[in-house]
Each structure stands twice: as C-alpha cells, then as structure tokens.
C-alpha positions as CSV (number, residue, x, y, z in Angstrom):
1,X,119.7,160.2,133.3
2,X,116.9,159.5,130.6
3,X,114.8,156.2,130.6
4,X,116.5,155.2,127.3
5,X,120.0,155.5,128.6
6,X,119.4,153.3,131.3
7,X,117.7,150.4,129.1
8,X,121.0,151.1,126.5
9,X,123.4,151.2,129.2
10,X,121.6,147.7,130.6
11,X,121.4,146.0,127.0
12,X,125.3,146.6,126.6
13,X,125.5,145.4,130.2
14,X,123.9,142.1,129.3
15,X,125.8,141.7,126.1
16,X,128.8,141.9,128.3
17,X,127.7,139.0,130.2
18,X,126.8,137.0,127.5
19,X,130.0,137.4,125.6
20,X,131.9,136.8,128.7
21,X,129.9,133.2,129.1
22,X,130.8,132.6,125.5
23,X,134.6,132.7,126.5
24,X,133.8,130.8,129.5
25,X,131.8,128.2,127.6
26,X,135.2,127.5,125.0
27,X,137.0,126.8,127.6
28,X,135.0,125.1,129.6
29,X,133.6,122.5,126.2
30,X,134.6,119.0,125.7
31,X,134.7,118.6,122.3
32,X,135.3,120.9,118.9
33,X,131.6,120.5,118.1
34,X,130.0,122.1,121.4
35,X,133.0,124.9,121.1
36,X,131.5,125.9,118.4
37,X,127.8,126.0,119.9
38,X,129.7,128.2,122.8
39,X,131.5,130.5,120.2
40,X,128.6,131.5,118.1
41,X,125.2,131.6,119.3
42,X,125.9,133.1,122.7
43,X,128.5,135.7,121.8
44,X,125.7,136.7,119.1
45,X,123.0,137.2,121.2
46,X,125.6,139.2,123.5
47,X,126.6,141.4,120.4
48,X,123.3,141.6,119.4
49,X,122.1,143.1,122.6
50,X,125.2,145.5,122.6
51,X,124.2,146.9,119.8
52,X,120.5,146.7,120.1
53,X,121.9,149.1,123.4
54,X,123.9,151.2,120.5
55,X,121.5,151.7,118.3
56,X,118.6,153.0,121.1
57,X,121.7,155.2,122.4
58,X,121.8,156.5,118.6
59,X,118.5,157.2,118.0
60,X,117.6,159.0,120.8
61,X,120.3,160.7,122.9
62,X,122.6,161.6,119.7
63,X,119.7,161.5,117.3
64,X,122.2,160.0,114.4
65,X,120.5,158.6,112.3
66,X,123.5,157.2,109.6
67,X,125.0,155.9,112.8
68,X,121.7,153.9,113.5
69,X,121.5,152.8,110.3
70,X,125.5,151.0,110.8
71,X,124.6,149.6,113.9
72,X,121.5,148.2,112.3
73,X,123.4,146.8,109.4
74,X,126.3,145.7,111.9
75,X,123.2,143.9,113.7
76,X,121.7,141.8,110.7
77,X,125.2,141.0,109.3
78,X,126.3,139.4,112.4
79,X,122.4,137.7,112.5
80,X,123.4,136.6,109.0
81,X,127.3,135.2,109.0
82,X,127.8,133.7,112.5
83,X,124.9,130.9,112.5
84,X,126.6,130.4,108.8
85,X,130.2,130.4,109.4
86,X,129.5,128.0,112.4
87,X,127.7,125.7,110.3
88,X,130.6,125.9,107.5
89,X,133.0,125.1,110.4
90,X,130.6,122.3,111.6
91,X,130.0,120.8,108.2
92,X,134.2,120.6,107.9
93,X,135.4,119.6,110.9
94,X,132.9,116.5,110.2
95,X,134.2,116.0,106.8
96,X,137.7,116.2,108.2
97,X,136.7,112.9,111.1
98,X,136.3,115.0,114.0
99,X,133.1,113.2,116.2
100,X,131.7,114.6,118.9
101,X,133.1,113.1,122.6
102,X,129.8,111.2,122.8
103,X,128.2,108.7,120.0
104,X,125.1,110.7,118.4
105,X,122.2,108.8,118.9
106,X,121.4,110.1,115.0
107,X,123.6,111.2,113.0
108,X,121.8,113.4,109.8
109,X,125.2,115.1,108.5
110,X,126.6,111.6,108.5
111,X,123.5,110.5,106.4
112,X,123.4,113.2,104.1
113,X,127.1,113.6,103.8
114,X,127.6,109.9,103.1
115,X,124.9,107.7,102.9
116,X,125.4,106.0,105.8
C-alpha cells in the first residue's frame, strides 16, 4: 500500500470522526444557537478532510483528473455555503426571538438588527 493511500485513507478517517462529533455535538447542545455552531463548522472540516482524502486518492492512485476537479469543486462549495447557510439560519432564528440559554454579554446582531 502506497504512502498516498495511507494519508487518504487517514484524511477520510478523520473526517469520519469529525462528522460523527458533529452529530454528537446536536445532541448534546443547549440551545438552537450552539446547534448550529455543532452542525456546521465541525461537520465541514470533517467533509473537508474526506474529500481532501478523495481528491489525493484521485490524483494519484486513479490519476482522474475530471474526478479531482469535482471533488475540488465539491470542496470550495461546501467551504462556501455552510459558514453562509449557518449564518442565514443564525441571523433568522434571532429575528424570529429565539436567545441563546445564557444572556450575551454583547449583543452586535441585536445592535445592528435593531438599534438597541
């Protein structure tokens, strides 16, 4: 077994773990706001590294390069939406009254949203 296969086969591994701590951390959260926190940036980082694992299995074991080029893609959408569709959530759930459990010793959205 090749050098590469081993690091790929180890990136997937970790992205595993991550994702897996992701779940954990939903269900494990107090309130809607840190649910979010555990539902995007971990399980991004643990896709990420899966397919950071894809994409050096692509390159050099199959030498596919279109299929590098859709992992990579896959890769820097995912970089692109989740940090964005967590903050759309976010910025709603606020607008909607939802507070996190404890009181935020500043509170910017609230200030920017409302004035306060």
């Amino acid at each position: 077994m090749s050098a590469v296969r081993i690091i790929a086969d180890i990136l997937i591994g970790i992205g595993g773990i991550f994702a897996l701590a992701g779940t954990i951390g939903i269900l494990k959260m107090p309130d809607t706001f840190s649910r979010m926190q555990a539902s995007t940036c971990i399980p991004t980082l643990g896709t990420v590294c899966a397919l950071l694992g894809a994409l050096l299995f692509a390159i050099f074991n199959k030498g596919d390069a279109g299929a590098a080029v859709k992992i990579a893609v896959i890769c820097l959408l995912i970089l692109v939406t989740n940090p964005l569709g967590s903050h759309a959530l976010a910025k709603g759930a606020y607008k909607a009254g939802i507070r996190p459990e404890k009181k935020m010793e500043v509170d910017d959205l609230g200030r920017d949203l409302y004035g306060d």
